[in-house]
N, C-alpha and C positions, 0 to 999 in steps of 0.2 A: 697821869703819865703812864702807869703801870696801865690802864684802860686802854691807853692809845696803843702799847706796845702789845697786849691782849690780841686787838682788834688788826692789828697789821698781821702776826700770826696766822690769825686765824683766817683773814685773808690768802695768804699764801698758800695754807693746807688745801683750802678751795681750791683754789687756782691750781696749785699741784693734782689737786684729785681729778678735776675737768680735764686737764691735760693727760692724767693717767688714763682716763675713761675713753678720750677721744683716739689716744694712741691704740687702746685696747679694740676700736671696732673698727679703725684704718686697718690694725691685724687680721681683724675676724672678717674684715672684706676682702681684704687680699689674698687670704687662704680658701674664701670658697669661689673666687674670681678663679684664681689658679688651679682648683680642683677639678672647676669645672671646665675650665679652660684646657687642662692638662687631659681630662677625662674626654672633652672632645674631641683632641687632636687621636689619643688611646683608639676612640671609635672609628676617626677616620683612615687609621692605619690597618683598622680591623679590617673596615672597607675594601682597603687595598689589597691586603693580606689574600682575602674572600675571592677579589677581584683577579687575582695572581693565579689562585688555586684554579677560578676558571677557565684562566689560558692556559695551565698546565692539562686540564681535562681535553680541552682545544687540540692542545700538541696533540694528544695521545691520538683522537683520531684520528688525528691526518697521518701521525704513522703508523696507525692501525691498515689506514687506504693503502697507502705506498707500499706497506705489506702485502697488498691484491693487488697489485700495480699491472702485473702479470694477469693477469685474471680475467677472463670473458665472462658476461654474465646474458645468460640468455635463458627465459622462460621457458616451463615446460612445455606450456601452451603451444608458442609458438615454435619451437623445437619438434613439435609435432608434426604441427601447420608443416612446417618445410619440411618433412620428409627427415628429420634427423635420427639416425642410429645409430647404437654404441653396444659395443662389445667385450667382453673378459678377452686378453690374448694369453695363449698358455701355448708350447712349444709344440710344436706336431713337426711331420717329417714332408721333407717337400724335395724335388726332382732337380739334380742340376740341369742348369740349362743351354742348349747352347743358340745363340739368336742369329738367325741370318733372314734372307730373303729366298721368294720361290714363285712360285706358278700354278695355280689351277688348271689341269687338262682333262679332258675327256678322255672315258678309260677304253680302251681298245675292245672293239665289239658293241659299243654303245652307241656306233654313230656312224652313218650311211650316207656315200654321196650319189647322188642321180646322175646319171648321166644319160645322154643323149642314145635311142638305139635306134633313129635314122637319121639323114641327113635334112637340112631344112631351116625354115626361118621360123623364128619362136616368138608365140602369141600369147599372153596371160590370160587365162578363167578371168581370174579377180584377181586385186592388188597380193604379190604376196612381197611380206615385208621380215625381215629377221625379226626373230625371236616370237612369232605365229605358229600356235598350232595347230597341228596338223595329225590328224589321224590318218592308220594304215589302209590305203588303197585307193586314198583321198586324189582327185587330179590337180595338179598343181598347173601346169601347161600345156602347151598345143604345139607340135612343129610340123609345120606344112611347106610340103616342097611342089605344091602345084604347079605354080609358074617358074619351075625349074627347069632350066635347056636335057635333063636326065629324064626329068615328068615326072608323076605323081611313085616313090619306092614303093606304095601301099599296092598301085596298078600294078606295079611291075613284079613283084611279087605274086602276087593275084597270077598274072601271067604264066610265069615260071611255074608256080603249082600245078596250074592246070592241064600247061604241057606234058609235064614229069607223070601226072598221073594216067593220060592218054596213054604216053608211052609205056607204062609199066604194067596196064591193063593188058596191052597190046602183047607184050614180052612173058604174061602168064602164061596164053594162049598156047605160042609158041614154044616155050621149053615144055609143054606137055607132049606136043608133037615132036618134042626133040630137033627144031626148025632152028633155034638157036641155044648155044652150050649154056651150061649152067653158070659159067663165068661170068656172063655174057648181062646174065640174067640180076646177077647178084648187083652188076653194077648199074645198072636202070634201077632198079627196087632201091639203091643207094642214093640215087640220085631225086628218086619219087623224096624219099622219106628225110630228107634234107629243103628240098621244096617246102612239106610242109610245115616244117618245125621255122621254118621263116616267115612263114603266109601268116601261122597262127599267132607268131610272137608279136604280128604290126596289126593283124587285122581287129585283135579283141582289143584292141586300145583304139580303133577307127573312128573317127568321129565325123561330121561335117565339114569343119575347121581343119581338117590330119589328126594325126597321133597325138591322141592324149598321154602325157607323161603323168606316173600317180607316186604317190611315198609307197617306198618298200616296208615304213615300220612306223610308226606312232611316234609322236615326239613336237621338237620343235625345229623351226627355220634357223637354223645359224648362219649359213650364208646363201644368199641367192647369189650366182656366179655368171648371168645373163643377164640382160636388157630386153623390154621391147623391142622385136625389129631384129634383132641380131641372127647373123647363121651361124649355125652349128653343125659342126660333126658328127658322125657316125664313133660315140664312146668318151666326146665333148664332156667334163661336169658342168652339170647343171644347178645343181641345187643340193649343199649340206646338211642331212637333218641331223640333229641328236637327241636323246631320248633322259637327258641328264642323270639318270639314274645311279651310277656309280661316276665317281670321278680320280682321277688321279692329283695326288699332290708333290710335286716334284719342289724340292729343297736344296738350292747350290750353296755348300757346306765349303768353306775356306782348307785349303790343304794342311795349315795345322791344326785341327780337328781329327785329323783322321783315323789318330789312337783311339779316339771316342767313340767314334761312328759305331762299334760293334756292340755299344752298352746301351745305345739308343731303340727306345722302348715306341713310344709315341711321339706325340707332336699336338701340338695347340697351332693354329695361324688366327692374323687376324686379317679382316677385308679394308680396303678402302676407302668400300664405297657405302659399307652402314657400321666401319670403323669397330664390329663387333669380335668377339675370338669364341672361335667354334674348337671344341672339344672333341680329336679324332675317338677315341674310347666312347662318346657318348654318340659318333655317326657310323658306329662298326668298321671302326678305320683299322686298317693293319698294317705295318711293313712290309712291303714286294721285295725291296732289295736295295744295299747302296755300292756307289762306282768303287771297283778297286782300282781306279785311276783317274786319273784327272785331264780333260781333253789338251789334245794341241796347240791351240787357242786360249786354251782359260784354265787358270790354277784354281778351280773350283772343283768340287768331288760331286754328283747327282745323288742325292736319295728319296726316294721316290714311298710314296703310301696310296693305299685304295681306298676309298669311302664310300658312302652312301649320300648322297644328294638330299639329302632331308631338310637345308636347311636354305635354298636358295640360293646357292653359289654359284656364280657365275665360271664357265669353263673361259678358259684363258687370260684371267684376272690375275695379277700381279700382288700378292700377299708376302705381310711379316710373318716369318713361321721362329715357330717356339719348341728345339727339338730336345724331349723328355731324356735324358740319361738314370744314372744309378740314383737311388734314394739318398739323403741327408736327415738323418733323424736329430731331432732337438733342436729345430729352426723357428726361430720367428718370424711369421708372416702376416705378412694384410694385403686384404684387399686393394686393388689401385684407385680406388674412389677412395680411399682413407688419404691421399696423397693430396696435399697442394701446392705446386712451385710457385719459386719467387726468384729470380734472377739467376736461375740455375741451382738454386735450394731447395731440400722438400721438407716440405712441413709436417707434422700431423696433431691433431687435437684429440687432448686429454681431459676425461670429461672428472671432474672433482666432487662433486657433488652433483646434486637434481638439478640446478643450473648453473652450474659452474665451471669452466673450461679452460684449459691450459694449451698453449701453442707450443708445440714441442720442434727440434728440428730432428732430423733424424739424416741416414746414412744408407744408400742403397746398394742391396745386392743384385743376386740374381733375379730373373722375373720371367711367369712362365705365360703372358699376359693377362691374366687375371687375378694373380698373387705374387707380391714382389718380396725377398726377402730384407730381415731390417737388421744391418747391421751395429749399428750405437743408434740411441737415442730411444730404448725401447726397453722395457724387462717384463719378465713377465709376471701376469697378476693386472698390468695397465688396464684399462678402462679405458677403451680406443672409440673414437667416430668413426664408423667405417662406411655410416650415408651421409650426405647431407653435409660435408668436411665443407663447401664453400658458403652454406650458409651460415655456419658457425664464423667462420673468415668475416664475411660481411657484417656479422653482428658485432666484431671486435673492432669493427672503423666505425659505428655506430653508437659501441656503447662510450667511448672517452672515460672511460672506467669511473663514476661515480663513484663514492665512497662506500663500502661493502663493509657489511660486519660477521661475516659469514665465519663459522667457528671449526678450525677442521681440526 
């Protein structure tokens, strides 16, 4: 009995220890189940963490770009290629200005019209056309009055001469002999010497054809004021040359200006017609004089300048004039190729680095047409384009600003 109860004991302690052992490695599974379990989720959040950190790197450079947002980016290289220049602007002194409109004329003594010194119908050399030149003594024309109901002036003159000289041969004779008075005398001999001064004036221009007409002076055609075929008079113009040599520039200056007019030094204009501005100081340009009045007709004032023709200016061309008053010192200026409008705005571009460029607006002042003054949007020390400002433009529609790391 004691055996049996032994033996059921000792049964149970087994049975308890099996169960304590079993329980023991269901723990020891669930703790590295879980560790590792836990340790994996650990990594996957590390992942995430990692993953996070690289979309914050992400952000940065995009608000690094949006930082250059503004920003042109154009190569040296090609910066070159186009023609682009840039310059320090630092404040210099520059001319007020006042802008009106004027006129190119030819300067008095520079320009000779022909006219007609017999009567007759007018035959061309050769084609002559405006703005042909012509040198001094050159024949331009022919007028012949052959088949004229008067006949040929060249004959009739011829005629007259020869008379006058008979007679005044005739009339020396005589006042020696005292046959007729010395009064007498004097007005035959006036009459001789009047003959010839007409004979000579048509004969040495005689030609075939009639009277050759010739330029009094070197120059060009500005106007022919005949046709083939046409008659003319005796003192008729024929033909305008001028010699362009000096010109006048005459400036209609608005009536309230006129306190000004006395501090005006020079003038700049520009042309039409190759849209350029000629610099009177650099064509020995001077001021003649301006109106102490203003016409009948027009509340305009004249002021008028004299140059020198060096630069192919056309006489009676219609120019913007730029006229020079008192200096302004401490102005900021540029060039007008530094300029580029957009709907009535002007731009200009700042250059930031070796290829990097800022579109600035700016604020205009005076302008004397080749330098405009800047009032906002400029200081100085800037780093201005002052070539090549529209290819800088086009490379800002081109570049869609990429992402820049450029470090200013």
């Amino acid at each position: 009995m004691k055996k049996l109860i032994f033996m059921g004991v000792l049964g149970l302690f087994l049975l308890g220890s099996c169960n304590s052992k079993s329980e023991h490695d269901h723990e020891g599974h669930s703790h590295e189940t879980e560790k590792a379990h836990n340790h994996d989720h650990e990594g996957h959040d590390h992942e995430h963490e990692e993953h996070d950190h690289a979309n914050e790197g992400h952000n940065h450079e995009a608000e690094m770009a949006a930082g250059h947002s503004d920003e042109i980016i154009l190569a040296p290289e090609k910066a070159k290629a186009a023609g682009v220049e840039s310059e320090i602007i630092q404040p210099k002194s520059f001319r007020q200005v006042i802008t009106t409109s004027g006129q190119v004329q030819a300067a008095q003594g520079d320009e000779s019209v022909v006219v007609a010194n017999v009567a007759g119908v007018v035959s061309f050399r050769h084609p002559v056309t405006d703005g042909m030149s012509v040198s001094k003594g050159a024949p331009i024309l022919n007028i012949s009055a052959e088949n004229m109901p008067d006949g040929d002036p060249v004959k009739r003159t011829r005629i007259a001469y020869e008379t006058a000289k008979k007679e005044y041969e005739r009339a020396a004779k005589l006042v020696k002999s005292q046959i007729i008075s010395q009064k007498d005398f004097n007005a035959i001999k006036e009459s001789y010497e009047n003959a010839l001064l007409a004979y000579e004036a048509i004969s040495k221009n005689q030609t075939k054809t009639g009277v050759s007409v010739t330029a009094p002076l070197g120059g060009y055609i500005k106007n022919c004021l005949v046709k083939e075929g046409d008659y003319v008079s005796v003192g008729q113009p024929l033909v305008s040359i001028t010699q362009n040599r000096r010109l006048f520039l005459r400036a209609d200056v608005s009536e309230k200006y006129y306190g000004y007019l006395h501090s005006i030094q020079s003038a700049n204009f520009k042309t039409p017609y190759d849209n350029k501005v000629y610099e009177l100081g650099e064509l020995k340009g001077h001021l003649l004089s301006y109106g102490k009045a203003s016409g009948g007709t027009s509340f305009y004032v004249p002021v008028t300048f004299e140059f020198d023709n060096r630069g192919d200016v056309i006489p009676g061309s219609y120019v913007e004039v730029y006229l020079l008053s008192s200096e302004m010192p401490d102005v900021l200026a540029l060039p007008v190729t530094a300029l580029t409008e957009e709907q009535g705005l002007y731009f200009i571009y700042l250059q930031l680095d070796e290829e990097g460029y800022k579109k600035q607006e700016v604020t205009l002042g005076a302008s004397d047409g080749k330098e405009v003054q800047i009032l906002t949007g400029l200081k100085a020390g800037d780093r201005v384009v002052t070539k090549g400002a529209y290819q800088v433009k086009l490379a800002s529609a081109s570049n869609a600003i990429p992402a820049h790391s450029h470090e200013h």
